[in-house]
C-alpha positions as CSV (number, residue, x, y, z in Angstrom):
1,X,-79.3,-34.8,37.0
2,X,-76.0,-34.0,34.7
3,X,-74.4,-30.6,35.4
4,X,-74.7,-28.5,32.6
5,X,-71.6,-27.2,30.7
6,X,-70.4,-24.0,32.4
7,X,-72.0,-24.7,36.0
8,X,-70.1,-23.0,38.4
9,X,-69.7,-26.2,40.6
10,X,-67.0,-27.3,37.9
11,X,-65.6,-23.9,36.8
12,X,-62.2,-23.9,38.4
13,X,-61.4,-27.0,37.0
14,X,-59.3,-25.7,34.1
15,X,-55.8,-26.9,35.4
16,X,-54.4,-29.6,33.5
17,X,-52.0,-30.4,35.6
18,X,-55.1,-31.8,38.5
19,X,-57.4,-32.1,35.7
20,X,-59.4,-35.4,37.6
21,X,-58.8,-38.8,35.4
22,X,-62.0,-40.0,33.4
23,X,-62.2,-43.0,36.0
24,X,-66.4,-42.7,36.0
25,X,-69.1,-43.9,33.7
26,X,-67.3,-46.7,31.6
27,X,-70.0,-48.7,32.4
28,X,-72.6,-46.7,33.1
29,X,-75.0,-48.8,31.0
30,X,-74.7,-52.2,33.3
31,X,-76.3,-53.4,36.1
32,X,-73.8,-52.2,38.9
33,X,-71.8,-54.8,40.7
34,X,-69.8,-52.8,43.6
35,X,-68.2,-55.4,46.1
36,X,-65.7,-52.9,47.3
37,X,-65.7,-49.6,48.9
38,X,-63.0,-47.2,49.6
39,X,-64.0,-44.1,52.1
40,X,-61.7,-41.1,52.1
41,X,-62.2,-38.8,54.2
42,X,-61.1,-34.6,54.2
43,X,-61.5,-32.4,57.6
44,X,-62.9,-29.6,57.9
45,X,-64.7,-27.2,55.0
46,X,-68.0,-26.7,53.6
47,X,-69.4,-27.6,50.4
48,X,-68.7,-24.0,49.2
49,X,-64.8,-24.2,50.5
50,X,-64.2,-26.7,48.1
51,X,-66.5,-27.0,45.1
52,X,-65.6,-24.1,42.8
53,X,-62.3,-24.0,44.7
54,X,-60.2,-26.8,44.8
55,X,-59.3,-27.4,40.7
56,X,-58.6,-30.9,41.4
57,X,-61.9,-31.8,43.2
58,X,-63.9,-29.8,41.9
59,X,-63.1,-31.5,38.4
60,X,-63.3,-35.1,39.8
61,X,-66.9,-34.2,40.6
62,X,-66.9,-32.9,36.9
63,X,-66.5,-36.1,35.9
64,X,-67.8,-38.3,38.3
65,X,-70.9,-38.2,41.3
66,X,-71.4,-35.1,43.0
67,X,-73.6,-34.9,46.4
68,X,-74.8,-31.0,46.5
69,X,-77.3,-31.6,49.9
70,X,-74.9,-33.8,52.0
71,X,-74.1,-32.6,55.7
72,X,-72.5,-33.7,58.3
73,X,-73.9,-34.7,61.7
74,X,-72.2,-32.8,64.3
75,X,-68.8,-31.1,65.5
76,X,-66.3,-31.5,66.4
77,X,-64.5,-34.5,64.7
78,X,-64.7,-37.4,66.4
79,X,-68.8,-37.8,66.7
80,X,-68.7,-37.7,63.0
81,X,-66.0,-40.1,62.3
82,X,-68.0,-42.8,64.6
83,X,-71.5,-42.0,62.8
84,X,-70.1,-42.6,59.3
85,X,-68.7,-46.2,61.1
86,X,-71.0,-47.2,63.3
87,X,-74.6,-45.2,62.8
88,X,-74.6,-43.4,66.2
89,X,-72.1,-40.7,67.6
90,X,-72.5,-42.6,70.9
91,X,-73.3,-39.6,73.1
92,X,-69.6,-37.6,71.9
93,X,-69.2,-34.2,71.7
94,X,-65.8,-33.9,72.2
95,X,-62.7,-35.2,70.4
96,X,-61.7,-37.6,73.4
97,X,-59.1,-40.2,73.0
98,X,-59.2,-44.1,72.6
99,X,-58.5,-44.6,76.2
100,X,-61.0,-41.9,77.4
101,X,-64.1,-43.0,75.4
102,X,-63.5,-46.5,73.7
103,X,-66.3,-47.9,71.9
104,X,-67.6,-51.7,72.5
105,X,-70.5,-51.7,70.1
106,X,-70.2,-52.5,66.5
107,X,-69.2,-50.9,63.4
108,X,-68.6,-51.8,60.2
109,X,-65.3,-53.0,61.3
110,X,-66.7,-55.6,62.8
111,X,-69.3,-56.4,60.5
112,X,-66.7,-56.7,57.9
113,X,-64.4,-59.4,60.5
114,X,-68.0,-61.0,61.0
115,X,-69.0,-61.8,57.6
116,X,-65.4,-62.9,56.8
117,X,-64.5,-59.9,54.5
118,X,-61.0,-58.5,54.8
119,X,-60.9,-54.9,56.1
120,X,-58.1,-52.3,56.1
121,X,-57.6,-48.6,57.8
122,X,-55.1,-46.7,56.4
123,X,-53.6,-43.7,58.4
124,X,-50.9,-41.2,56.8
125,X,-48.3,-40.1,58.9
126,X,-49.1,-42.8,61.6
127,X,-46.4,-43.6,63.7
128,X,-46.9,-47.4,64.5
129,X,-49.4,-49.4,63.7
130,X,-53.2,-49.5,65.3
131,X,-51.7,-45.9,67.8
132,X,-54.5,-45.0,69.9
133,X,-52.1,-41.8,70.4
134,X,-51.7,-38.5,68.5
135,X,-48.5,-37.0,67.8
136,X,-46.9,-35.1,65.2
137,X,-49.2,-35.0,61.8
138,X,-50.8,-37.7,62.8
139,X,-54.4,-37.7,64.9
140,X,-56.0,-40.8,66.2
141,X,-59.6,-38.6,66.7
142,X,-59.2,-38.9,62.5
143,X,-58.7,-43.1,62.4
144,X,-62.2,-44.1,63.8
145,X,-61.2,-48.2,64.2
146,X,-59.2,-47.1,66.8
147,X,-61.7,-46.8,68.6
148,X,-63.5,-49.7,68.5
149,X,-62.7,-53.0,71.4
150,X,-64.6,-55.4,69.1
151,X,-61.5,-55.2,66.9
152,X,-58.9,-54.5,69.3
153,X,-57.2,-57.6,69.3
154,X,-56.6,-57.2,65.4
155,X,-56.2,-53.6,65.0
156,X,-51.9,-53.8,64.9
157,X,-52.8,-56.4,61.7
158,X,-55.3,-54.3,60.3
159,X,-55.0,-50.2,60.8
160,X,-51.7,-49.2,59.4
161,X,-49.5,-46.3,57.7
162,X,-50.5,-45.5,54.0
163,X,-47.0,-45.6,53.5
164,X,-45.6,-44.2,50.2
165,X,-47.5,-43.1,46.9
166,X,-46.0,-45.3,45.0
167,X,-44.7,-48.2,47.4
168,X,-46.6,-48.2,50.2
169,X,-48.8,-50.4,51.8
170,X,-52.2,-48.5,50.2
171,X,-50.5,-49.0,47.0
172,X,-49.7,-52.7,47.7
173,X,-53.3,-53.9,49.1
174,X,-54.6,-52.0,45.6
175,X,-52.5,-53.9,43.0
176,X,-52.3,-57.1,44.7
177,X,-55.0,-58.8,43.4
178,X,-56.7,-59.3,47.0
179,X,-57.6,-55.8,48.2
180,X,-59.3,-55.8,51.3
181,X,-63.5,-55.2,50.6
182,X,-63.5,-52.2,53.0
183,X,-60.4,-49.4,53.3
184,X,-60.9,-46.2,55.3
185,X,-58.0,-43.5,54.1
186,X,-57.1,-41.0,56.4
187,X,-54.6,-38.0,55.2
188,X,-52.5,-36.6,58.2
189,X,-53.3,-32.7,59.6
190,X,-51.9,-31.2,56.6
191,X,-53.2,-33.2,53.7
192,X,-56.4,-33.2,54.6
193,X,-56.9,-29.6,54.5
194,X,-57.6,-29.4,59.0
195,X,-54.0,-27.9,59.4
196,X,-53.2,-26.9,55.9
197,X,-54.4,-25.3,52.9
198,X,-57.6,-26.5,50.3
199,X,-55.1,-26.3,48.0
200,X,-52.5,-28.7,50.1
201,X,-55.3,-31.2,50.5
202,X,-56.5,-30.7,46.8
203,X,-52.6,-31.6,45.6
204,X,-52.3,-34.7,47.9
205,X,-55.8,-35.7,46.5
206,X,-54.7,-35.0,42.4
207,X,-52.0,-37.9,43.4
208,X,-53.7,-40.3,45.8
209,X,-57.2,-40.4,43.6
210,X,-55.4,-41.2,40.3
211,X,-53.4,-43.3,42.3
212,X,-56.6,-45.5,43.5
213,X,-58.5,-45.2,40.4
214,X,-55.4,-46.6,37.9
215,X,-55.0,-49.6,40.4
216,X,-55.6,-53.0,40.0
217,X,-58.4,-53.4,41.9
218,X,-60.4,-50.2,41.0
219,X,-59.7,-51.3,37.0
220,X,-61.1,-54.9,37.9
221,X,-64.8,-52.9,37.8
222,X,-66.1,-53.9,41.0
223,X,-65.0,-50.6,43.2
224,X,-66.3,-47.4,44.9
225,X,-64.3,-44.6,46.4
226,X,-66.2,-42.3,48.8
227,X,-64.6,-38.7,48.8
228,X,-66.4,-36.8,52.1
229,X,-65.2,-34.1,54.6
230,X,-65.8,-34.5,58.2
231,X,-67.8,-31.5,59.0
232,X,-68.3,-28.0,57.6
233,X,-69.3,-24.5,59.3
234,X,-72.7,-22.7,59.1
235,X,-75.0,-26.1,58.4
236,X,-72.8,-28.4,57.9
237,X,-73.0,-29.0,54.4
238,X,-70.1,-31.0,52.9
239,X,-69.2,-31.9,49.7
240,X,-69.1,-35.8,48.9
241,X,-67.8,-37.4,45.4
242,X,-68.9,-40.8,44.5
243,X,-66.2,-42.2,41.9
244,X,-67.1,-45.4,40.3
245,X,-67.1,-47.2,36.5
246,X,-70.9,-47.2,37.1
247,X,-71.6,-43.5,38.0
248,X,-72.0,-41.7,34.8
249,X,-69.8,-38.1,34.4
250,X,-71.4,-35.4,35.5
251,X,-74.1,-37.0,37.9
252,X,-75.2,-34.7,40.9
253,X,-77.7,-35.7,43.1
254,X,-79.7,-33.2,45.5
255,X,-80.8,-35.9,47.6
256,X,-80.6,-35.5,51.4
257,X,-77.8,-37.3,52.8
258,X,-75.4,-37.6,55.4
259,X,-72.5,-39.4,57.0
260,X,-75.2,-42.6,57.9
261,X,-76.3,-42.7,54.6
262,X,-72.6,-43.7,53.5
263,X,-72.3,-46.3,55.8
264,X,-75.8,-47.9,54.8
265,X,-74.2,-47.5,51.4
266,X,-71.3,-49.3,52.7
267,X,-72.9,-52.4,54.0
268,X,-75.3,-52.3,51.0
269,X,-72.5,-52.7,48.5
270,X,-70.9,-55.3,50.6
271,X,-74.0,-57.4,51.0
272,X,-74.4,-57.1,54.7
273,X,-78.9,-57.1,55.7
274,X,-78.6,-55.2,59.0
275,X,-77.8,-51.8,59.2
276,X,-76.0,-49.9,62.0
277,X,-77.6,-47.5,64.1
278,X,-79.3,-44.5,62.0
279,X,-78.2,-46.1,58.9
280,X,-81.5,-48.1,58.9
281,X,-83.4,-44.7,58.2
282,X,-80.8,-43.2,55.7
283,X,-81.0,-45.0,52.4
284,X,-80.1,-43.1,48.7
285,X,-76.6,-42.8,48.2
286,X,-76.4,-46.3,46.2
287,X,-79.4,-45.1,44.4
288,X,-78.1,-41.9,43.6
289,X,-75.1,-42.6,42.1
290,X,-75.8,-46.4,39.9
291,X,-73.7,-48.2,42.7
């Protein structure tokens, strides 16, 4: 279904200055081929916080893939962060730490290391690499590999700052010509909107999206970014944004999905045949938006 001109989920996107880039629907009219996927993920609001709201989101969904029936599974952080990487929220209720609830089953961390793929985590304001530990702007309860013992012994090599806009090493992996096939992109308390302001989120995004979408790797054609917020108030209903060549501008989809239907996404796209956890029941999201 294509929003209709005037639809109040894209009103507020009359700012030039975040207007969203036309990054979706180039090649709407091929047979997709996604073989990498980029999840970024936003804390905190509802669907209706942030569609209508936040200019520069609420255009990218303009012009790319909108999810209006997406919800989270539970609250607070944590549980969610660990369903939409591993298929189960392992029992968690709580936002424990690393050291206090460490998880040694798989996630698609691991599936990535096991099928030989190259996988990245990418944390904003993180202090040193792979820190289990929260201080200042950064949250570790926000970086869900982590968690995870399976990849332990190469989490300093693999979860690391984002580093600079421009320079840093988000920037590097996506213009190098070998960008990992999984990335997990995590803004620190303020940017993404848990501490700070939609709007303060909704800047950083109008400079990290473009950034992603003008890159090497995302021009190359074969490359998904996942927008999705963590949880939400009332039923948990949170807006997710599907940008891809492939997704035609202006596609919503009222499809029932949640966090475990973007992993089963995730290992779809990246050709893995055994799903994590509830992600063997949650199928749609691929579907939904031509990935």
């Amino acid at each position: 279904m294509v929003v209709a001109p005037g639809s109040p989920a894209v009103a507020a996107a009359t700012t030039p200055a975040v207007s969203a880039p036309a990054a979706c629907g180039r090649l709407a009219r091929r047979v997709p081929v996604i073989h990498r996927v980029i999840v970024v993920v936003m804390e905190n609001h509802s669907y209706s916080d942030v569609i209508g709201h936040a200019p520069f989101v609420t255009s990218l969904a303009h012009r790319c893939g909108l999810a209006k029936n997406y919800h989270a599974i539970s609250h607070p952080s944590l549980p969610n962060y660990l369903a939409m990487t591993s298929g189960s929220t392992h029992g968690i209720h709580s936002d424990c730490t690393p050291s206090e609830c460490p998880q040694r089953g798989r996630s698609i961390f691991s599936q990535v290391t096991n099928h030989r793929l190259r996988w990245r985590s990418y944390a904003e304001s993180m202090p040193v690499t792979c820190d289990t530990g929260s201080s200042g702007l950064y949250a570790a309860r926000h970086v869900p590999a982590v968690y995870y013992l399976q990849v332990r012994s190469i989490c300093h090599s693999h979860v690391r700052a984002t580093g600079a806009l421009a320079t840093g090493r988000l920037h590097h992996a996506l213009n190098s010509g070998h960008a990992p096939s999984y990335m997990f992109v995590t803004p620190n308390l303020c940017n993404d909107m848990h501490d700070c302001s939609v709007s303060t989120g909704d800047a950083w995004l109008s400079r990290w999206i473009p950034m992603m979408t003008r890159s090497r790797a995302y021009r190359a054609g074969h490359t998904v970014i996942l927008l999705v917020w963590d949880e939400g108030g009332g039923d948990n209903q949170v807006p997710l944004i599907a940008v891809s060549p492939y997704t035609r501008a202006g596609t919503v989809s009222s499809r029932a999905l949640n966090h475990y239907s973007i992993l089963r996404a995730s290992e779809h796209l990246l050709g893995f045949h055994r799903y994590l956890g509830a992600a063997k029941v949650y199928s749609g999201l691929a579907k939904a938006f031509h990935l």
